[in-house]
C-alpha positions as CSV (number, residue, x, y, z in Angstrom):
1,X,-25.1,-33.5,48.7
2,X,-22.2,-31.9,51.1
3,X,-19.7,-34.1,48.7
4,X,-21.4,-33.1,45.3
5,X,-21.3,-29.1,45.9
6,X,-17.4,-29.7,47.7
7,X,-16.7,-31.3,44.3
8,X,-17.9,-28.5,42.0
9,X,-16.4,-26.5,44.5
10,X,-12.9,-27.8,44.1
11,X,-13.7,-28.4,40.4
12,X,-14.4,-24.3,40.0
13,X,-11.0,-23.4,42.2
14,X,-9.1,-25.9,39.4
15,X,-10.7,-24.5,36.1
16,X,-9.6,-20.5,37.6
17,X,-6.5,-22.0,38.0
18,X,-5.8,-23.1,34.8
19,X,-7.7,-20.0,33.4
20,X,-5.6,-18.2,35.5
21,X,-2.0,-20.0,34.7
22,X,-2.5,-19.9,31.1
23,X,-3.1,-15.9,31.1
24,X,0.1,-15.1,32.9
25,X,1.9,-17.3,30.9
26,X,0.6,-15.7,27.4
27,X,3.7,-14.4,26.3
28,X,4.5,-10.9,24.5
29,X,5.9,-11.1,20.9
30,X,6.5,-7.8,20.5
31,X,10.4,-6.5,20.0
32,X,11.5,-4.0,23.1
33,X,15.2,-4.5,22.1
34,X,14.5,-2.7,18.8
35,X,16.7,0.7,18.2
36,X,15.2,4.2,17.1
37,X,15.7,4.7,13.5
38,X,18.4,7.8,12.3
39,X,15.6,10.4,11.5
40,X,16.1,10.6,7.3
41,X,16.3,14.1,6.1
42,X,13.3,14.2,3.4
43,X,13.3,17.2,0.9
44,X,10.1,19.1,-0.1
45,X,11.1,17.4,-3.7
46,X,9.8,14.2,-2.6
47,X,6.1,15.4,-1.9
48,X,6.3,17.0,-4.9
49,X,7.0,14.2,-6.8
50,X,4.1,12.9,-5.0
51,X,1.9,15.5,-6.2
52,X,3.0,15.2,-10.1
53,X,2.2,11.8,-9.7
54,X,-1.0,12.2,-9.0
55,X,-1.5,14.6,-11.7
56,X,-1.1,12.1,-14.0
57,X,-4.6,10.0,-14.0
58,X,-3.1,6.5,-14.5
59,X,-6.8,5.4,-14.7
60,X,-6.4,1.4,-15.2
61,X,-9.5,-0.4,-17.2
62,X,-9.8,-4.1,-18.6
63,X,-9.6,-2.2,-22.3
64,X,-6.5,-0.3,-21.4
65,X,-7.4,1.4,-25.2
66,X,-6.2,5.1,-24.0
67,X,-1.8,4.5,-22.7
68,X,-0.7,8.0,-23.2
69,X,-0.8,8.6,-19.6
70,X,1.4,5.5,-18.5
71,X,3.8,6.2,-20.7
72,X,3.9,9.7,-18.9
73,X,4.1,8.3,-15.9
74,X,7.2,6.4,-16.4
75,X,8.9,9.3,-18.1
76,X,8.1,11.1,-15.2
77,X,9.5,8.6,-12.7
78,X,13.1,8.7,-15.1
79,X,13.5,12.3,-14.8
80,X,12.2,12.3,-10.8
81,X,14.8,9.4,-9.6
82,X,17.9,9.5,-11.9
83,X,20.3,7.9,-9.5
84,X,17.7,5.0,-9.6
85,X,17.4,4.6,-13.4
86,X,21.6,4.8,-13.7
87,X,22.4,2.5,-11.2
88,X,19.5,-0.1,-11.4
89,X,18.7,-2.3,-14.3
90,X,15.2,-1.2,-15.0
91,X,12.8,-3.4,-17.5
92,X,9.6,-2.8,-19.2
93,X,7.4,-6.2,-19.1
94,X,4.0,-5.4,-21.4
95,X,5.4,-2.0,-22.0
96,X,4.3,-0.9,-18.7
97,X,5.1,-2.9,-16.3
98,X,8.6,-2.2,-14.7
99,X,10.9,-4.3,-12.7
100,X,13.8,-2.7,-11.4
101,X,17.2,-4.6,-10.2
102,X,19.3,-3.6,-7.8
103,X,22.2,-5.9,-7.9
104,X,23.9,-7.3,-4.2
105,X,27.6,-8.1,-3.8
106,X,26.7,-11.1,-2.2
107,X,25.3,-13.1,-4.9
108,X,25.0,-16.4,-2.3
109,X,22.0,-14.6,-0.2
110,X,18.4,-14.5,-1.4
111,X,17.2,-11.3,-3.0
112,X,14.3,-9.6,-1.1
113,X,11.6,-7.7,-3.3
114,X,9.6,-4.4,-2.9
115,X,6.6,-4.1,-4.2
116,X,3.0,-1.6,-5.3
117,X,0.9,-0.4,-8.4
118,X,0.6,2.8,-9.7
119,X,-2.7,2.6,-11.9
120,X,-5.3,3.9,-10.0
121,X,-9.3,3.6,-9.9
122,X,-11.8,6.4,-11.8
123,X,-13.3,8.9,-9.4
124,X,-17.1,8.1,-9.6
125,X,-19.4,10.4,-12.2
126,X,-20.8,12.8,-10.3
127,X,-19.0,12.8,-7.1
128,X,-16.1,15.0,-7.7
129,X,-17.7,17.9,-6.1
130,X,-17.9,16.4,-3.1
131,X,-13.8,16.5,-2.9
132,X,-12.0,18.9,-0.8
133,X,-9.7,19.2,-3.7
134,X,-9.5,18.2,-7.1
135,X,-9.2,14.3,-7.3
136,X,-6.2,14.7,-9.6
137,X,-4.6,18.3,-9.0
138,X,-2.1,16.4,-6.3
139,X,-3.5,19.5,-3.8
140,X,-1.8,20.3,-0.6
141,X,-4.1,21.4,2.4
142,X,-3.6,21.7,5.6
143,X,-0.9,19.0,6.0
144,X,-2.1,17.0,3.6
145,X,-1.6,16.1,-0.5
146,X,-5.1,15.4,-1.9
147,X,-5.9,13.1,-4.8
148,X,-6.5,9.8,-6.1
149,X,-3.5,7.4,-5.5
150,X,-2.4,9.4,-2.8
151,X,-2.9,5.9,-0.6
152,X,-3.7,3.7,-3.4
153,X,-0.6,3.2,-4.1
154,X,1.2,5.5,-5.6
155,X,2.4,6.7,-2.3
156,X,4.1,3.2,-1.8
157,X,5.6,3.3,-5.7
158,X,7.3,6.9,-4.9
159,X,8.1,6.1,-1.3
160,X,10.2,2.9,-2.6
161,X,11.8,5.1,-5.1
162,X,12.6,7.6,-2.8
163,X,14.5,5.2,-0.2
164,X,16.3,4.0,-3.1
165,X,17.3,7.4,-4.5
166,X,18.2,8.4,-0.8
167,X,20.6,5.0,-0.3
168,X,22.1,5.9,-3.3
169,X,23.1,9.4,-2.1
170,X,24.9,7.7,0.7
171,X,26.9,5.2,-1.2
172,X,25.2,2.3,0.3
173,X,25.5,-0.7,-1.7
174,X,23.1,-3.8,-0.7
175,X,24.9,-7.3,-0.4
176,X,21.8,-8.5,-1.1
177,X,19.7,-8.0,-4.2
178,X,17.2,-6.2,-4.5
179,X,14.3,-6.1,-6.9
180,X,11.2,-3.5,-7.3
181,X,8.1,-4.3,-9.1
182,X,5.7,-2.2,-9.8
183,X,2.1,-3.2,-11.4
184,X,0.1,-1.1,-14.3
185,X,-3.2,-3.0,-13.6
186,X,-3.6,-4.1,-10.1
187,X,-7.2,-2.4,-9.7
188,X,-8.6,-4.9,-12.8
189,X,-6.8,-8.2,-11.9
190,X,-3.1,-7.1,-12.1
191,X,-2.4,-9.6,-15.1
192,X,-0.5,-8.1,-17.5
193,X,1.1,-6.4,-14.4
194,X,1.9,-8.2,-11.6
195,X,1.5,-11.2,-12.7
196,X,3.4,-11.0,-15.9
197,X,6.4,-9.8,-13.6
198,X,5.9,-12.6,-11.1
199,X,6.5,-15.1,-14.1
200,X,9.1,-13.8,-15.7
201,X,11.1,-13.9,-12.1
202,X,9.6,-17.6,-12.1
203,X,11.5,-18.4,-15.6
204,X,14.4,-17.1,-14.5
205,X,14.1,-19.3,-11.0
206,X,14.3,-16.3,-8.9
207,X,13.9,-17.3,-5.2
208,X,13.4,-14.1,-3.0
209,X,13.4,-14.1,0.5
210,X,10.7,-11.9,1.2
211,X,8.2,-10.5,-0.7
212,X,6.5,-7.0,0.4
213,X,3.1,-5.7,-0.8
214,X,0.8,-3.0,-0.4
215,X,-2.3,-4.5,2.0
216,X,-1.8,-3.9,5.9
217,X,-1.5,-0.3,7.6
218,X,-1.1,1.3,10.7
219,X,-4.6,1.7,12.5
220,X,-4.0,4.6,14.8
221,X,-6.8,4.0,17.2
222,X,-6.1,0.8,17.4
223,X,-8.1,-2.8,17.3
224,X,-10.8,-3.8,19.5
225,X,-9.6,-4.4,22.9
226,X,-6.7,-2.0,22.1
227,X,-6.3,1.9,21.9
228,X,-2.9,1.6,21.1
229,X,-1.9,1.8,17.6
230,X,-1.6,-0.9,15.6
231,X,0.3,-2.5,13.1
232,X,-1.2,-4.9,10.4
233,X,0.9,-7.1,8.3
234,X,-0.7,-9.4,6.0
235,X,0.4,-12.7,6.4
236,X,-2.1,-14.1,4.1
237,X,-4.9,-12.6,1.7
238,X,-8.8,-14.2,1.0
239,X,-9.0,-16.0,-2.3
240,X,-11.4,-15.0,-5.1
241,X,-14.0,-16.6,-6.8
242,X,-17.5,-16.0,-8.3
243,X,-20.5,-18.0,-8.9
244,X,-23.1,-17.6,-11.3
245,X,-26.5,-19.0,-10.5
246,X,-29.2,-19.2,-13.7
247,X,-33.0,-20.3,-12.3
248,X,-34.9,-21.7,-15.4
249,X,-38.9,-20.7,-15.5
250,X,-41.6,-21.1,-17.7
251,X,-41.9,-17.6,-18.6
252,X,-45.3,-16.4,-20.0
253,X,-47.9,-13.8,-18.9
254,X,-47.4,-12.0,-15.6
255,X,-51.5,-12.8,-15.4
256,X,-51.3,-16.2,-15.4
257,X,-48.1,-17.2,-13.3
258,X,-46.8,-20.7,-12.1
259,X,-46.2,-21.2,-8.8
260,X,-42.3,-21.3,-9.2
261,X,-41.3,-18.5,-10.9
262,X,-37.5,-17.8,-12.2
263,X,-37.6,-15.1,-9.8
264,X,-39.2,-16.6,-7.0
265,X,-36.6,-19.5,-7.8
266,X,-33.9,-17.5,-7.7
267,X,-34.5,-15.7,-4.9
268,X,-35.4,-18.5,-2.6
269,X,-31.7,-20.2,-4.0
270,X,-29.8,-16.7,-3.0
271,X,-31.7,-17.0,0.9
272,X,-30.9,-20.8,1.0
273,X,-27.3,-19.8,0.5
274,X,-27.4,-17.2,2.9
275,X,-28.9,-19.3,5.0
276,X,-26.0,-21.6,5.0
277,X,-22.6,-20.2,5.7
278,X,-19.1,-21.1,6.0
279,X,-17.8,-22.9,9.1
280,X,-15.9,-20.1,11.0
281,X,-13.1,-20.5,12.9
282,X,-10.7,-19.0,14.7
283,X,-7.5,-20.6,13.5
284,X,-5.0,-19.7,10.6
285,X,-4.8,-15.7,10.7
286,X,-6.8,-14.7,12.9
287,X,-4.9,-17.1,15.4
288,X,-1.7,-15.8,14.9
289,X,-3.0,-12.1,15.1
290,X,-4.4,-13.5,18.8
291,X,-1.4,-14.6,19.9
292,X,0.3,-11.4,19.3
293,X,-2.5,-8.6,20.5
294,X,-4.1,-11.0,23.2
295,X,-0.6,-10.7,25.4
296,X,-0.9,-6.9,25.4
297,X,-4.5,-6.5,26.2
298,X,-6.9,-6.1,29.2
299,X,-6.7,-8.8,31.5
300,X,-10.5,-10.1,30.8
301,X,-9.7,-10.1,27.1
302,X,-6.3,-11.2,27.7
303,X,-8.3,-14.6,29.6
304,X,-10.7,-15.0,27.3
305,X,-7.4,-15.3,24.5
306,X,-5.5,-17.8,26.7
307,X,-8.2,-19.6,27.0
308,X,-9.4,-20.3,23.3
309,X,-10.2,-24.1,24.7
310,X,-13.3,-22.6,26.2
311,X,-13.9,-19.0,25.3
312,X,-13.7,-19.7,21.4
313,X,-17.7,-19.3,20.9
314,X,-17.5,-15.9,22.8
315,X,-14.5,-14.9,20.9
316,X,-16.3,-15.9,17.2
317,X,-19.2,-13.8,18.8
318,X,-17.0,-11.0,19.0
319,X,-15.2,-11.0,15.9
320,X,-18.9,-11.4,14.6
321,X,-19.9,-7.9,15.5
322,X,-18.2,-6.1,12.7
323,X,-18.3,-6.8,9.1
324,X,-14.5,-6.8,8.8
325,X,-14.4,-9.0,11.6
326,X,-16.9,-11.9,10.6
327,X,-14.9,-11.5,7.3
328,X,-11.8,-12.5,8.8
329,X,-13.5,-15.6,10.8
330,X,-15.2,-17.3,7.4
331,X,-15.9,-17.7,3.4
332,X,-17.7,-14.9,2.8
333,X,-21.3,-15.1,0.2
334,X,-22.1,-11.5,-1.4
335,X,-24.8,-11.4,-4.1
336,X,-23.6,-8.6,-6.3
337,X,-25.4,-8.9,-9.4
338,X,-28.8,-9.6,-10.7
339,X,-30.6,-9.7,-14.0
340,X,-34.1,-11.1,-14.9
341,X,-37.0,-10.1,-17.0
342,X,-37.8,-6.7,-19.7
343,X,-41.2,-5.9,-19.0
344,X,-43.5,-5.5,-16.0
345,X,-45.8,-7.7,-17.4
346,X,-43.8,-10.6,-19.1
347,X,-42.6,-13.6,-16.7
348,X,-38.6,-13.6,-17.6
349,X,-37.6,-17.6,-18.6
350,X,-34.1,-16.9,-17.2
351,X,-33.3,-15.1,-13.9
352,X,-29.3,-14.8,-13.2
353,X,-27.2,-13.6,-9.9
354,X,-24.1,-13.7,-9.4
355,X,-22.6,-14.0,-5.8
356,X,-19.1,-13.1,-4.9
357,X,-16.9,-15.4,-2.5
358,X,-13.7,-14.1,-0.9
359,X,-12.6,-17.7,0.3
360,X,-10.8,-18.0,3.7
361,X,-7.3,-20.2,3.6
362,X,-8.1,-23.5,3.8
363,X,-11.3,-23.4,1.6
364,X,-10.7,-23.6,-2.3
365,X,-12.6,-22.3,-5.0
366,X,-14.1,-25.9,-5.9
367,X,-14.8,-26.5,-2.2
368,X,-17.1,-23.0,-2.7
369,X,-19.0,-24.4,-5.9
370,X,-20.1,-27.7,-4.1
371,X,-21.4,-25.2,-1.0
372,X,-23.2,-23.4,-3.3
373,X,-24.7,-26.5,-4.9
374,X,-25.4,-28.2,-1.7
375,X,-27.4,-25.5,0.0
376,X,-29.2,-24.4,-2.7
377,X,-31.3,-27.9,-3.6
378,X,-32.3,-27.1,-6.4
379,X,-32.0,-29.2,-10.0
380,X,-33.9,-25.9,-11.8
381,X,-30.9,-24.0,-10.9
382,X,-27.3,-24.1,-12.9
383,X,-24.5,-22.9,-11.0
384,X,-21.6,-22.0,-13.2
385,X,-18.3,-20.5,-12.4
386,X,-17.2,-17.9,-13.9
387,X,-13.5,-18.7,-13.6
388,X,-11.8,-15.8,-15.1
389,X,-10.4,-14.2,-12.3
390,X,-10.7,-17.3,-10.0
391,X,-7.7,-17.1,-7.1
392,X,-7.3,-19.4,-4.3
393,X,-6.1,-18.5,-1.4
394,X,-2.9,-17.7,-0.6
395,X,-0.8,-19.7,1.9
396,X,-0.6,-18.4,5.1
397,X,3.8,-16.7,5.6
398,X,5.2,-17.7,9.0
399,X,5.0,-15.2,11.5
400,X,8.1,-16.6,13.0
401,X,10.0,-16.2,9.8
402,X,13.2,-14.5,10.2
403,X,12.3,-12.0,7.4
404,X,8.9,-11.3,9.2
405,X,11.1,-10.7,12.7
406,X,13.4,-8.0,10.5
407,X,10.0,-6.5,8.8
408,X,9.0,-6.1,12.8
409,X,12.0,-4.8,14.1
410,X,11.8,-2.1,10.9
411,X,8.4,-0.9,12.0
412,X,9.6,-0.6,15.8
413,X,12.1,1.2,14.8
414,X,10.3,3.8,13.1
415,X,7.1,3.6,14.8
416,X,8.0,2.7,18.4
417,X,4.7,3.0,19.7
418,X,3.2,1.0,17.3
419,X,2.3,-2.9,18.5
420,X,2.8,-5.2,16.1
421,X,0.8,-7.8,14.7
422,X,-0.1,-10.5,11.6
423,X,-3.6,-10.3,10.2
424,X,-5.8,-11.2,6.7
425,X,-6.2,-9.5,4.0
426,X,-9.4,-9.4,2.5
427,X,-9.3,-8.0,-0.5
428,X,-6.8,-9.1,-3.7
429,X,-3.5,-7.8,-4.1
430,X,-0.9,-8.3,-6.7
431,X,1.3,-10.3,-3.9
432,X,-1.0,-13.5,-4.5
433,X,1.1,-14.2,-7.9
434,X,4.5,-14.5,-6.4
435,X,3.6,-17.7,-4.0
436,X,5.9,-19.6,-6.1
437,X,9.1,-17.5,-5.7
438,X,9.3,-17.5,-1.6
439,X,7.3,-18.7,1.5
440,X,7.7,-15.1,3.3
441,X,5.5,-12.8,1.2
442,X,3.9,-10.0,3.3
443,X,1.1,-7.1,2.7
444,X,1.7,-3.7,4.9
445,X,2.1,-0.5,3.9
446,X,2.9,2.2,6.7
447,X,-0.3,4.1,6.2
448,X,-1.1,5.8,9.6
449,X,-5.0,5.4,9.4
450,X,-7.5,5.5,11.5
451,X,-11.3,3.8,11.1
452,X,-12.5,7.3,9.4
453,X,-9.7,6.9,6.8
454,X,-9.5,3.6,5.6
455,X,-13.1,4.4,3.9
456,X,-11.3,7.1,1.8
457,X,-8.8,4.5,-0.9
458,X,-11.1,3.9,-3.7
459,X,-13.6,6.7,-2.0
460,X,-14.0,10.3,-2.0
461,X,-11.3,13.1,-0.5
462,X,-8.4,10.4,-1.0
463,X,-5.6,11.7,1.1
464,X,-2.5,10.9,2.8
465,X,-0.7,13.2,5.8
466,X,2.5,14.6,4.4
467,X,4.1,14.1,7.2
468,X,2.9,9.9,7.5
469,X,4.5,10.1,3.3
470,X,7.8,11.3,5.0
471,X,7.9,8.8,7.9
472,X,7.3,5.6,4.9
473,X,11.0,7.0,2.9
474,X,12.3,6.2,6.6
475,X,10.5,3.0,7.0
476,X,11.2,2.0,3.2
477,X,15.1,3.2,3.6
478,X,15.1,1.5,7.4
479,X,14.0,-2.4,6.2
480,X,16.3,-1.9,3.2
481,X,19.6,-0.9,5.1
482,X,18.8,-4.1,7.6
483,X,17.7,-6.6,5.4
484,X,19.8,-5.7,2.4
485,X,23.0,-5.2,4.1
């Protein structure tokens, strides 16, 4: 027995070792060599651009019947930014679309493109009360400029501009190209948009570089495990997929019911699929966002990262704790529509749902439909998918990338304090139709956020600080000047 416990003993003293010898080797990947960048002089013309901008209620819609107001918009953005519109080739794809070149001398290096949308989602019937300021009167307050598209995105359209404008001022002349591309109908599947642009670049067998989209931001108070600011650059976004599921019943008099019921058929298929979730796992994204925030936390955490061999279950615990979390870990399943029956009394034949997936990299959208069919059991039940806006998910962009290393060193250098890190975007973004034309495509936006305002995008009192709009013409003219030089 002396033997046995001296065994677990020296069998507990060789596990902390390697516990231990794997934490202090965890190496940092954040840039310390990184320069401050020159402070850009930003004049109160830019945030008024800002606020015409928003005045103009570029309300996108799968009809897209009423245009007046995107024409304005890109009437305003020629008279706002002329050195752009005489130095650049501009084009109008689908009238409203517009893809901007800005020619490099070196014609030998890849071009980089610059990216955002400038429709912009309604402001929900009855809630515009509840703003601090009119959701489209592009309202200062306080230190901030109120109004929808203030963060989604207009602010990223204008800020891009504004570099551009700026560089121009200063004579600076890229050696390598540059394109912008800016989307009319990202917020209802960005297809005559984005997607239109990302093909015609295909036809013309564009390869870029790097590709940079709207998607991550700068969370001020930080991740879990971290109260230091934080960076988020997507390197890969969720696919997108959703599944239809139609129970067949007998229908009849609400009296006399069978005992399966549509509804009762349908509802026991939507808990057997709930029942039954994706695998989760801590690889892809979420591993490479690990290995860059587990280095600069707390020592426990710090252990626990080093150590994904044995702490993984405690770690997919943790992640599980949050909704944004879990849905960085797995496929998510979100019922989001239901329709069955007319009258309180009459047994509906049909009874529909349909649930939303927003698939992790590595799963595929067929991979979803034979989950869905395999947990539910059910040979009453169709499941049919509605394909229409069907996206798989992107590939995952290196980290290690030498574009990512210069996107780094740009944020650094304008956000010193900032730590730096990949992550997954869960929601869609125009960036998914350009996988084709380069291997490096990105998703950040310097937003400084914190949890409290990454509810308003899409939501009520959308704002951005006016001083966070003039540090993004910095950032935007920074990354530009180094990766375009």
């Amino acid at each position: 027995m002396r033997i046995f416990f001296r065994l677990v003993g020296l069998l507990l003293v060789l596990l902390l070792g390697v516990l231990l010898w794997n934490t202090y080797r965890l190496p940092s990947r954040q840039l310390t060599d990184v320069a401050p960048a020159p402070e850009i002089p930003v004049s109160d013309s830019a945030v008024l651009h800002l606020s015409r901008a928003i005045q103009i209620p570029t309300i996108s819609d799968s009809a897209q019947k009423d245009t007046s107001q995107f024409e304005a918009f890109v009437q305003f953005l020629e008279n706002s930014y002329p050195r752009v519109h005489q130095h650049l080739e501009r084009e109008r794809i689908n009238r409203y679309a517009l893809l901007y070149q800005w020619k490099g001398s070196n014609p030998d290096l890849k071009p980089i493109l610059l990216m955002g949308h400038y429709d912009v989602v309604p402001v929900i019937e009855g809630t515009e009360s509840s703003w601090t300021k009119a959701p489209f009167s592009g309202a200062m307050q306080d230190g901030y400029l109120y109004g929808r598209g203030s963060l989604d995105d207009k602010s990223t359209v204008l800020g891009i501009l504004e570099s551009v404008e700026y560089l121009l001022g200063q004579d600076f002349q890229p050696e390598r190209t540059v394109y912008l591309s800016f989307g009319h109908d990202e917020e209802v599947s960005g297809l005559l948009g984005g997607k239109a642009l990302a093909q015609m670049l295909e036809k013309r067998d564009v390869k870029l570089e790097m590709v940079l989209d709207e998607g991550g931001t700068i969370k001020t108070d930080g991740v879990a495990g971290l109260n230091q600011p934080v960076a988020l650059v997507g390197i890969a976004e969720k696919g997108y997929t959703s599944v239809q599921l139609t129970a067949h019943g007998e229908g009849g008099h609400s009296s006399m019911p069978p005992a399966k019921t549509s509804i009762g058929m349908l509802a026991t298929a939507i808990d057997n699929l709930q029942k039954s979730p994706f695998a989760t796992n801590l690889g892809g994204t979420v591993g490479e966002m690990l290995r860059f925030l587990g280095p600069e936390m707390p020592f426990m955490q710090k252990l626990a990262i080093a150590n994904l061999w044995l702490f993984e279950p405690l770690l997919i615990s943790t992640f599980s704790a949050t909704n944004s979390g879990a849905a960085s870990t797995h496929t998510t399943i979100a019922p989001t529509i239901l329709k069955a029956g007319v009258k309180d009394n009459v047994l509906p034949i049909d009874a529909q749902a349909v649930i939303n997936f927003r698939i992790l990299p590595g799963d595929s959208v067929q991979g979803v439909v034979n989950h869905v069919k395999a947990a539910i059991k059910d040979t009453n039940i169709t499941v049919e998918s509605l394909s229409a806006f069907d996206s798989e998910p992107s590939a995952v962009s290196p980290p290690d990338a030498d574009a990512f290393q210069q996107l780094h060193r740009a944020i650094k250098a304008c956000y010193p304090d900032v730590l730096v890190s990949p992550y997954l975007v869960l929601g869609a973004t125009d960036a998914r139709y350009y996988r084709r034309l380069s291997e490096n495509i990105y998703r950040f936006t310097p937003y400084q956020l914190d949890e409290e305002d990454l509810k308003r995008p899409h939501g009520t009192n959308e704002r951005i600080r006016i001083a966070t709009y003039h540090k993004m013409i910095q950032f935007y003219a920074t990354l530009l000047s180094s990766m375009a030089k």
